[in-house]
C-alpha positions as CSV (number, residue, x, y, z in Angstrom):
1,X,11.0,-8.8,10.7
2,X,10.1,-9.1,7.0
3,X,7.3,-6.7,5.5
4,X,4.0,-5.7,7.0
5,X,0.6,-3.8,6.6
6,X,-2.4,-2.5,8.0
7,X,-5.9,-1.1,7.2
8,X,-6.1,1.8,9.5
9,X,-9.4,3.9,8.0
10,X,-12.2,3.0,6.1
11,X,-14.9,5.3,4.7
12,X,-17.0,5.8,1.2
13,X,-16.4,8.3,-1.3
14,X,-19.8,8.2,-3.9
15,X,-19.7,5.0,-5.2
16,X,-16.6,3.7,-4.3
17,X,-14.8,2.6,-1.0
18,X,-11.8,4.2,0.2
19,X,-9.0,2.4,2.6
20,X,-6.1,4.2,3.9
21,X,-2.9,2.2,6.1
22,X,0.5,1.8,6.8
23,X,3.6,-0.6,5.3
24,X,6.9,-1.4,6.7
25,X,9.4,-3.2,4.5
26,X,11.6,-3.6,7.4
27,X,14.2,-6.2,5.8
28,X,12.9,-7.3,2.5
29,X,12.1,-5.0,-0.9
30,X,8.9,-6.3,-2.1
31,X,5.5,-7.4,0.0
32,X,1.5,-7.5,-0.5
33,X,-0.6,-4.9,0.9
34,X,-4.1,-6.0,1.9
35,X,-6.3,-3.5,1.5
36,X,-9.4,-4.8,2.3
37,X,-11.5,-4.6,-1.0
38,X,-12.5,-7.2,-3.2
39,X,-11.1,-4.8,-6.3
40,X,-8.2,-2.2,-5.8
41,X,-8.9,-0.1,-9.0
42,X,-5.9,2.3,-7.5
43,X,-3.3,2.9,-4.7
44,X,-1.3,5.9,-3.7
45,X,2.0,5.0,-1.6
46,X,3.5,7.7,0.4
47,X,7.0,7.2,1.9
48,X,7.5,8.1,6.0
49,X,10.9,8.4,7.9
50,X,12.9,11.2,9.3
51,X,15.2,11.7,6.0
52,X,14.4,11.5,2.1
53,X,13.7,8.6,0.5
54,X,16.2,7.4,-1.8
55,X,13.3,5.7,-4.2
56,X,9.6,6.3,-4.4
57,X,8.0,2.7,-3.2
58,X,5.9,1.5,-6.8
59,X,3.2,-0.9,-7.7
60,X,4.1,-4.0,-9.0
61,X,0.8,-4.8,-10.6
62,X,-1.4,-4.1,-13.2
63,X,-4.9,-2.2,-11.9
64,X,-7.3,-3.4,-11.4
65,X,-6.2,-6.1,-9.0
66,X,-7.6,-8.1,-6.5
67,X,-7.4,-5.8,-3.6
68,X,-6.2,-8.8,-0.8
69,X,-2.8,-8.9,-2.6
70,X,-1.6,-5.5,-3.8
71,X,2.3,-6.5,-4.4
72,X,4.8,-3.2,-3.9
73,X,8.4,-3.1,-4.3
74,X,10.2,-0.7,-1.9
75,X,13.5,-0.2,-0.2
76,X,14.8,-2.2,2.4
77,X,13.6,-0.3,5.9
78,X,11.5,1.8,4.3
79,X,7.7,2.4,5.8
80,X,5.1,4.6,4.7
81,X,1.7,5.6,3.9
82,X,-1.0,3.6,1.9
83,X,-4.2,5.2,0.2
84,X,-6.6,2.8,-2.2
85,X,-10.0,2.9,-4.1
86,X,-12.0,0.1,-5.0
87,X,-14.6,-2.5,-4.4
């Protein structure tokens, strides 16, 4: 299986639109998350699994960025939490 997302939440904060989801880089280190908005302006990644993490998962882009195609770098079989403002 190589890496995956999902938009699971979508709401509005003032002015700008918030989408939270999930990521699994089940055998491959890098992916794109689509979070749904035209324009991801920022994105919080939060790491899930039963032991610690042995490396934060980070953005591979510079912000703004079109929000169909945020690119992350993670461990191999790591999952986790995704939180991002935008457009």
């Amino acid at each position: 299986m190589a890496f995956s997302s999902a938009v699971t939440f979508k709401t509005v904060f003032g002015n700008k639109r918030v989408h939270r989801g999930t990521f699994d880089c089940a055998s491959v280190a890098t992916g794109d998350i689509d979070t749904g908005l035209r324009l991801c302006e920022g994105i919080d990644l939060t790491c899930k699994g039963s032991a610690v993490a042995t490396n934060a998962p980070a953005i591979n882009e510079d912000l703004p960025v079109d929000g169909s195609a945020v690119t992350i770098v993670a461990d191999s079989s790591q999952g986790g939490y995704w939180m991002a403002m935008g457009y």
